[in-house]
Backbone as CSV, one residue per row, in Angstrom:
resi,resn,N_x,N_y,N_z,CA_x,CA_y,CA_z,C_x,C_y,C_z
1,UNK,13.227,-1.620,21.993,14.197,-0.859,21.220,14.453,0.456,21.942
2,UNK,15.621,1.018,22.266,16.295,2.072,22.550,16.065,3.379,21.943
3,UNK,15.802,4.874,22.642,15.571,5.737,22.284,16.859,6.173,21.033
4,UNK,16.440,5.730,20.077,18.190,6.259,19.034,18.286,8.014,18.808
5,UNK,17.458,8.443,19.497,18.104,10.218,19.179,18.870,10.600,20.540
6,UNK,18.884,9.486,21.485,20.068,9.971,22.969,21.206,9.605,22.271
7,UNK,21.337,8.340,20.987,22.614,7.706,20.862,23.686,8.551,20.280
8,UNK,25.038,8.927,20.815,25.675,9.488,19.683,26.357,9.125,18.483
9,UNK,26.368,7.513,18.197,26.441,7.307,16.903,26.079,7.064,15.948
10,UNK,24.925,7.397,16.349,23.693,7.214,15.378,23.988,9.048,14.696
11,UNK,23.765,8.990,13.785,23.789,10.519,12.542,22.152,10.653,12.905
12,UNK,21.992,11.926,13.577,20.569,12.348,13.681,19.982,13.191,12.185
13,UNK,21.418,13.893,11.088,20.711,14.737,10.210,21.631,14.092,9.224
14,UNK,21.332,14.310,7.539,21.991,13.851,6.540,21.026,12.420,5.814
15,UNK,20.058,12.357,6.582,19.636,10.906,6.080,18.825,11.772,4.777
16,UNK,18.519,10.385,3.775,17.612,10.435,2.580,16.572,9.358,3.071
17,UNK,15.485,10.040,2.219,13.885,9.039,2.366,14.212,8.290,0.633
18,UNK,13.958,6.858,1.362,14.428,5.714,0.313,12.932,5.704,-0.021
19,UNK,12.120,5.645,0.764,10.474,4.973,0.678,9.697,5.231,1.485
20,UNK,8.294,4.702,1.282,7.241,5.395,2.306,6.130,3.893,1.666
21,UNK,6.353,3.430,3.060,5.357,2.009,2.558,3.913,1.845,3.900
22,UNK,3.015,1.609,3.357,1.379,1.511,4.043,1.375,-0.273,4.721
23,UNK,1.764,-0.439,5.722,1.649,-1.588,6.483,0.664,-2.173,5.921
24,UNK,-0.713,-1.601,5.931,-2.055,-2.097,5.336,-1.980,-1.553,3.512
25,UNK,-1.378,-2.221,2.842,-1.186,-1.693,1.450,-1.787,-2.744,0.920
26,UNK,-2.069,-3.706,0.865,-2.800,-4.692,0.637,-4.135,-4.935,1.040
27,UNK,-4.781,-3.849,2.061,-6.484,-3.913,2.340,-6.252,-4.642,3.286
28,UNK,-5.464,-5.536,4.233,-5.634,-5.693,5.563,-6.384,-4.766,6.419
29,UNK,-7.049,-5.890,7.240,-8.031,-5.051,8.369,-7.399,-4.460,9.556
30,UNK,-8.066,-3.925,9.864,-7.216,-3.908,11.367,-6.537,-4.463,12.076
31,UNK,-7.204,-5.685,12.547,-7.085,-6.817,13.520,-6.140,-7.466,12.531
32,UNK,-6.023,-7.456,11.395,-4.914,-8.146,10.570,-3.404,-7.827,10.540
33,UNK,-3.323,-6.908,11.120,-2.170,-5.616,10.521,-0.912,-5.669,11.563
34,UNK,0.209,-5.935,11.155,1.129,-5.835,12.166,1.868,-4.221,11.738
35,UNK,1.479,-3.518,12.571,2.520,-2.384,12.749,3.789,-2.419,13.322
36,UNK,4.287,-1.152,12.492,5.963,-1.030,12.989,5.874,-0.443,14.068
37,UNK,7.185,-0.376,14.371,7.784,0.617,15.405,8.264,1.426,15.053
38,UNK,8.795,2.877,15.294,9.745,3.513,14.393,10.962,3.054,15.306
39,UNK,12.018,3.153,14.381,13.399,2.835,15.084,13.846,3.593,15.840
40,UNK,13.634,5.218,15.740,14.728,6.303,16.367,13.870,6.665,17.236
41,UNK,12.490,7.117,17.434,12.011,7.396,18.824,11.030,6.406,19.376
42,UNK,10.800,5.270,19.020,10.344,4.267,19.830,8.670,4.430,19.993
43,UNK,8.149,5.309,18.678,6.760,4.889,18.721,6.614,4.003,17.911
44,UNK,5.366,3.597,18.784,4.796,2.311,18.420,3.221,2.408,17.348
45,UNK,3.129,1.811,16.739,1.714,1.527,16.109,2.141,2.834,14.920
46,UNK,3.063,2.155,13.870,3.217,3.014,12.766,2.398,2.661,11.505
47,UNK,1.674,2.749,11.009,1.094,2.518,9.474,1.729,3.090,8.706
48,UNK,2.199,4.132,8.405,3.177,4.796,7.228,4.221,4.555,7.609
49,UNK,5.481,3.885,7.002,6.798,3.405,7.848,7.567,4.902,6.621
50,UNK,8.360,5.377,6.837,8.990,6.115,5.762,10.847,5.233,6.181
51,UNK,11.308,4.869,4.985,12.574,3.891,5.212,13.486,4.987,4.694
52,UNK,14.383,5.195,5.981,15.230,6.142,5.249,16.666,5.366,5.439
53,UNK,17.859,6.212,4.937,19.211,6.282,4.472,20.060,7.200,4.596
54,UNK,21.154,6.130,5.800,22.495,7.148,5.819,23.857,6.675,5.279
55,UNK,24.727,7.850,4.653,25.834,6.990,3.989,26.723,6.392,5.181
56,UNK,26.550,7.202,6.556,27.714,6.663,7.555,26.884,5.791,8.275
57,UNK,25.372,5.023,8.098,25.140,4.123,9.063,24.864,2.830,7.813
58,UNK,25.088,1.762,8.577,25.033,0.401,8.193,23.312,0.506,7.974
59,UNK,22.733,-0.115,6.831,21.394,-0.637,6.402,20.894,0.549,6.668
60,UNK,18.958,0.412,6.917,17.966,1.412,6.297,17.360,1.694,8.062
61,UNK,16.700,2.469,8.582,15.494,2.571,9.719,14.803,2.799,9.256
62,UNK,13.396,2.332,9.703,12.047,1.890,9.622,11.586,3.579,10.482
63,UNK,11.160,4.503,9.910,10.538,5.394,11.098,9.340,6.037,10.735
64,UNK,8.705,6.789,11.553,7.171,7.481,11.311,7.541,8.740,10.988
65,UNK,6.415,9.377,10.401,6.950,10.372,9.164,7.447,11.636,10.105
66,UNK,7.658,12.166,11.257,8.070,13.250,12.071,9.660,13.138,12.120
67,UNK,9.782,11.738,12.606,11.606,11.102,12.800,11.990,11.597,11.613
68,UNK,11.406,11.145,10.308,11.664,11.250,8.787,11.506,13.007,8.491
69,UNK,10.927,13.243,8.818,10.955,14.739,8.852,12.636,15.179,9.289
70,UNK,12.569,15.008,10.270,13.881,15.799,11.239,15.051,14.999,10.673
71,UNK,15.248,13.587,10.845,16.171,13.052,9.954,16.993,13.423,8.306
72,UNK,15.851,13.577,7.231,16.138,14.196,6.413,15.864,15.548,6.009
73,UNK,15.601,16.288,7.117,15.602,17.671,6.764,14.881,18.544,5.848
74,UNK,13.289,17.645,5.813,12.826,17.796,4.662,11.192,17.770,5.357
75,UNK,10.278,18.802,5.397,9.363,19.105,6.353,8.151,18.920,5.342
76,UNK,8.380,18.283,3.670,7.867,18.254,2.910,7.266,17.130,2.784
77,UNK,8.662,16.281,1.689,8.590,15.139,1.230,7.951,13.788,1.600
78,UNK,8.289,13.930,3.134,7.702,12.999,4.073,6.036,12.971,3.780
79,UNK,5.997,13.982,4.339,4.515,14.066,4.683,3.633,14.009,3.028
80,UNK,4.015,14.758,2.170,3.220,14.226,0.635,3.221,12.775,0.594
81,UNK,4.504,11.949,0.586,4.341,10.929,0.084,3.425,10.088,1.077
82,UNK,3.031,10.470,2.610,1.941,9.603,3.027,0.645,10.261,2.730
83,UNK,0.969,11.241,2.133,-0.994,11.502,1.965,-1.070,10.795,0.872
84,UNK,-0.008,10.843,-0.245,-0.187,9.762,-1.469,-1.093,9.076,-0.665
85,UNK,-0.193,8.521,-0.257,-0.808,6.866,0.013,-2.060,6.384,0.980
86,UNK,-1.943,7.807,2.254,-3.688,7.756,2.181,-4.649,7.905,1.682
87,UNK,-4.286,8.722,0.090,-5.389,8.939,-0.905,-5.687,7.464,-1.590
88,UNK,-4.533,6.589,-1.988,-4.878,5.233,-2.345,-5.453,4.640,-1.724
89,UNK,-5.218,4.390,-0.340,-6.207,3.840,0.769,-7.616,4.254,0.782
90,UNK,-7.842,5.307,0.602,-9.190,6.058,0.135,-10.082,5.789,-1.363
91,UNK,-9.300,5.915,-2.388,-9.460,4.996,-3.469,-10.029,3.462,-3.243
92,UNK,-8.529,2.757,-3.048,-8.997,1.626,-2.392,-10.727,1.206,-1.934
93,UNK,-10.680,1.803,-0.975,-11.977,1.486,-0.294,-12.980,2.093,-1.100
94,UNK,-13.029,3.403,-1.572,-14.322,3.305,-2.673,-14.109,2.201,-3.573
95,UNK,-13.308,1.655,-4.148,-13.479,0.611,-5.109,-14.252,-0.425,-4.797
96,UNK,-14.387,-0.623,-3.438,-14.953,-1.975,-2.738,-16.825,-1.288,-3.162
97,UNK,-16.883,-0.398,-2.742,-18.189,0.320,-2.745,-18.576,0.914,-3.866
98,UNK,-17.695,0.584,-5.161,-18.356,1.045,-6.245,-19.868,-0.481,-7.152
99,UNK,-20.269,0.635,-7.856,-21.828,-0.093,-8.075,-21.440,-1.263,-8.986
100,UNK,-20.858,-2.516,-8.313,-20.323,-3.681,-9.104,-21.699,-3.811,-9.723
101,UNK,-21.692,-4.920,-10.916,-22.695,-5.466,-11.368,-23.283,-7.048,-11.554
102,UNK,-24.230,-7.663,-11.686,-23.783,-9.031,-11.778,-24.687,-9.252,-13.403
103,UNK,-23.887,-10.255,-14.024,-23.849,-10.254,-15.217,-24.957,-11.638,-15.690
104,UNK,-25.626,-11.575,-17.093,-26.676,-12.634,-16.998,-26.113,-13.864,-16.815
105,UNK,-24.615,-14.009,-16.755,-23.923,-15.823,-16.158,-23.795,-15.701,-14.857
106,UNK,-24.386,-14.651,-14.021,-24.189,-14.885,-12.471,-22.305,-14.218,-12.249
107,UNK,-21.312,-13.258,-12.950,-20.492,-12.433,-12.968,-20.691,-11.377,-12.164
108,UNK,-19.768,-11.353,-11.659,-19.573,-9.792,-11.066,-18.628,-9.004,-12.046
109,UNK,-19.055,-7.798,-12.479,-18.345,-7.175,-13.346,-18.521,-5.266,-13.157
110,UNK,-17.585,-4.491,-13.597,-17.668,-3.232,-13.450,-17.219,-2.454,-15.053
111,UNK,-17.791,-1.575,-15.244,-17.279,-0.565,-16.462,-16.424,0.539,-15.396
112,UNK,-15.597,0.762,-15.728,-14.379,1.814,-14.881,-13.958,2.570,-15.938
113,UNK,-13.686,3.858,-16.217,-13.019,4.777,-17.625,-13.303,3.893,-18.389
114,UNK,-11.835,2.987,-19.565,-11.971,2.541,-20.268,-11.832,1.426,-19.983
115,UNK,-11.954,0.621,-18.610,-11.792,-0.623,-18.665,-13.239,-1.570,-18.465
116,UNK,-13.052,-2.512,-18.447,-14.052,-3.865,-17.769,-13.416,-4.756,-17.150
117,UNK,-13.985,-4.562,-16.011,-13.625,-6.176,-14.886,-14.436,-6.549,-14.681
118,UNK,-13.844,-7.983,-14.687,-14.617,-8.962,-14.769,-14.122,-9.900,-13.285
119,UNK,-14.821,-10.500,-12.546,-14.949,-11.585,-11.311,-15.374,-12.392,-11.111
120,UNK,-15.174,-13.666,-11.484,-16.002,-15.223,-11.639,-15.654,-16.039,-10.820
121,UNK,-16.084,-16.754,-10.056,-15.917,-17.675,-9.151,-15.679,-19.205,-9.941
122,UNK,-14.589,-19.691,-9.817,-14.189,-20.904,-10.220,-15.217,-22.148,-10.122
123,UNK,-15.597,-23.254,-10.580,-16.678,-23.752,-10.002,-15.717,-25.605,-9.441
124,UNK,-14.280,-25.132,-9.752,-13.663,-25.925,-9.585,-13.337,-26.149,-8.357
125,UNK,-12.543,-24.524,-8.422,-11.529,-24.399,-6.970,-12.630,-23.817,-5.547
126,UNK,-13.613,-22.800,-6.242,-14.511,-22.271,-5.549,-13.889,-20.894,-4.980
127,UNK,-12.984,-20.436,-5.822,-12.111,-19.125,-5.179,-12.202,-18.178,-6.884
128,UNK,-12.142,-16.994,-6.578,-12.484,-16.254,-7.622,-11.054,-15.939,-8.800
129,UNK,-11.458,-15.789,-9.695,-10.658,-14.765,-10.781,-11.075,-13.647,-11.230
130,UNK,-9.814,-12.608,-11.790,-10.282,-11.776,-11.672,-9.731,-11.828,-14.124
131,UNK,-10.331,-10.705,-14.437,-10.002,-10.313,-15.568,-10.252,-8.531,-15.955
132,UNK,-9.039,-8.078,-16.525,-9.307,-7.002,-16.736,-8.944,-6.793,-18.319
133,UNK,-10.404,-6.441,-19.033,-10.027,-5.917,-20.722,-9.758,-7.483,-21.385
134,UNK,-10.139,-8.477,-21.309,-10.226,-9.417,-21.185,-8.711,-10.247,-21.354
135,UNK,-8.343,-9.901,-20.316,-6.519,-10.341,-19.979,-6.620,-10.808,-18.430
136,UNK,-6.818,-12.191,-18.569,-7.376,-12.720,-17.206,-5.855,-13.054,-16.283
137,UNK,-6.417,-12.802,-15.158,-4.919,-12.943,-13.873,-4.727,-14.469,-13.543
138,UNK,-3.403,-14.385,-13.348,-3.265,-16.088,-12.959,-3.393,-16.482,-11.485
139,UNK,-4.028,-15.296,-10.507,-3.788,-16.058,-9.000,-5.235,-16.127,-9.100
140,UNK,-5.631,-16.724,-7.805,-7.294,-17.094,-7.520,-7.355,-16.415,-6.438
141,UNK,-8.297,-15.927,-5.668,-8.922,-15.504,-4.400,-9.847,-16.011,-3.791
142,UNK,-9.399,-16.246,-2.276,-10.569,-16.510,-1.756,-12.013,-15.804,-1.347
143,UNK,-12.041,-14.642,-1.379,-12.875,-13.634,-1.362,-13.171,-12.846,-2.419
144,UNK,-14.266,-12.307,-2.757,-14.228,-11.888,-3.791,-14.016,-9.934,-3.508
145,UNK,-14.040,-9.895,-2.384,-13.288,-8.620,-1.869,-11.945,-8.302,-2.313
146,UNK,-11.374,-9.743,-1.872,-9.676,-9.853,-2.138,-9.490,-10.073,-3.702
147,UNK,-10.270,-10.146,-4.845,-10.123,-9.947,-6.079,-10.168,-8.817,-6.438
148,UNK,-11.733,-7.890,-6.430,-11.532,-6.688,-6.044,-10.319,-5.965,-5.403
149,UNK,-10.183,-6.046,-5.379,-8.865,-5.518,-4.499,-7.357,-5.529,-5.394
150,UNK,-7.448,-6.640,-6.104,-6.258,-7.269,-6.964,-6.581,-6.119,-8.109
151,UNK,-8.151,-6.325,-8.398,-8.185,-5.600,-9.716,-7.739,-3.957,-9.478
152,UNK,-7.952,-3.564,-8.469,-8.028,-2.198,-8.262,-6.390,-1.741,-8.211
153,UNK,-5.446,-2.769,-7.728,-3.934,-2.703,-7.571,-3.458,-2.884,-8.970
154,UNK,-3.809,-3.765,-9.731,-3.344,-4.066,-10.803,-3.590,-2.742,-11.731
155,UNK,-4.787,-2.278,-11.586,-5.268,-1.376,-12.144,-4.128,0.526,-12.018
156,UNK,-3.930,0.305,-10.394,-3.312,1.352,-9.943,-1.625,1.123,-10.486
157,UNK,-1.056,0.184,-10.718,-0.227,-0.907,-11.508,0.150,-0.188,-12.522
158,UNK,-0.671,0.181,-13.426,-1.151,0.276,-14.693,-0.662,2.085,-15.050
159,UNK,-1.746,2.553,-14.081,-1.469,3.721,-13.884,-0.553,4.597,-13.536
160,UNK,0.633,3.828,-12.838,2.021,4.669,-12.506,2.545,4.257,-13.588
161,UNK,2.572,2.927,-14.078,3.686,2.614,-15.053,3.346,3.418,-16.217
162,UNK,2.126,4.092,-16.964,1.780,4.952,-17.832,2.533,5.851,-17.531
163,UNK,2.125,6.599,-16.328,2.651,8.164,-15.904,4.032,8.640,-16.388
164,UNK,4.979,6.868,-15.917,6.557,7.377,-16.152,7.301,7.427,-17.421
């Protein structure tokens, strides 16, 4: 991909930040993770993509939060909304490391504020479920990391949709 801040029809100022999305937002590992590129200066290995918007260019660019900086003119916005999301990533991973419990049926389960999760391994499928407050999820996991994980999203889920 082409340096797009030599191009002159590309609009270097006027853009809006549509979004700010975590490549690894789902607990992918490293070795799992396909990073972006940013579109306008051609770095490579982006984890925070910030998707911005111009009214005079066709569709969205994919860029890293500095492009997004200078693009929308905004030395702020950018950069909060990825610490957001490195603070979730941070979250995230304590959740993995919080003091699960196992329950007298052989359960993995946690007390969190006011909730209870619950993690049972199917004895059918052999892949886990998860339940939170006893409102059980309809996908299965193969790991019980990757349930964890569900519960902690679902949970974070929960928590924006309150806020608004």
């Amino acid at each position: 991909m082409s340096l797009r801040w030599n191009k002159k029809d590309i609009p270097h100022k006027g853009w809006f930040l549509v979004d700010v999305i975590d490549v690894r937002g789902n607990g992918e590992s490293i070795s799992e993770t396909t990073y972006e590129k940013c579109m306008m200066c051609s770095n490579e290995k982006i984890r925070y993509v910030h998707i911005v918007s111009h009214p005079d260019f066709s569709g969205n660019l994919n860029v890293g939060c500095i492009c997004a900086e200078k693009m929308t003119n905004d030395y702020i916005t950018p950069k909060a909304l990825e610490k957001k999301l490195r603070n979730k990533t941070q979250r995230r991973n304590n959740w993995l490391k919080k003091n699960w419990q196992i329950s007298s049926k052989g359960n993995t389960y946690l007390k969190f504020k006011d909730n209870l999760i619950t993690i049972i391994r199917d004895s059918k499928t052999n892949k886990y479920k998860c339940c939170v407050n006893n409102v059980w999820g309809k996908k299965l996991f193969t790991t019980i990391d990757a349930a964890k994980i569900a519960t902690f999203n679902g949970l974070e889920y929960l928590k924006n949709k309150d806020s608004k």
